[in-house]
N, C-alpha and C positions, 0 to 999 in steps of 0.2 A: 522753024519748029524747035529745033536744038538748044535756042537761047529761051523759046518759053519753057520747055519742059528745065532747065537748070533753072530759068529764076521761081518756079513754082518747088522745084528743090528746096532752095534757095529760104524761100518762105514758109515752106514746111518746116524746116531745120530750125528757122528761127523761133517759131511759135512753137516746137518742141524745146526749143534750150529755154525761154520764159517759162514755159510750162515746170522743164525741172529748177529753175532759178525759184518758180514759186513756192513749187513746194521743198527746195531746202528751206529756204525762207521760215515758212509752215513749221515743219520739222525743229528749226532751231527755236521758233519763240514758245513754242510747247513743248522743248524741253526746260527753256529759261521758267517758262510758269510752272510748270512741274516742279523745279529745283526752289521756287519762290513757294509756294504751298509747302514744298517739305519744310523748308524755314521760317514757316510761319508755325506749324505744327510741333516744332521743337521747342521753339521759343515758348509757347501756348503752355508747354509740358512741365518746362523749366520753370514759370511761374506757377502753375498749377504746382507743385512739388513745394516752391517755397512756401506759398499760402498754407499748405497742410501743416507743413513744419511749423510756423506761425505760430496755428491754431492751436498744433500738439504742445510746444512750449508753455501759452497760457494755461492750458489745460493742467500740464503739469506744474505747473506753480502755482495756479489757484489751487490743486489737491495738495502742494506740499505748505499750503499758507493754513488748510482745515488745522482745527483740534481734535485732533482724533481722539 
């Protein structure tokens, strides 16, 4: 009786330590995508910014090209 109750320990213990192996697992690759979406988001931002600049430039040099 003594060796089934330790080996069903035994096998408890184990299907709880997969259980936390899973979810650090978990935990880690949605922090990895979290950190992957903020630097998609940055990046996103950083071209957005230049296009405006771009566009402001032209803008301004088509008004400074008028005959006023």
């Amino acid at each position: 009786m003594s060796s089934t109750k330790s080996y069903r320990r035994l096998i408890c213990h184990i299907i709880s330590s997969k259980k936390e192996i899973s979810k650090a697992l978990l935990l880690k690759e949605y922090a990895q995508t979290l950190k992957y979406i903020r630097n998609r988001i940055k990046e996103a931002q950083a071209k957005s910014i230049l296009s405006v600049n771009k566009e402001l430039l032209k803008l301004y040099w088509y008004i400074g090209e008028l005959k006023l």
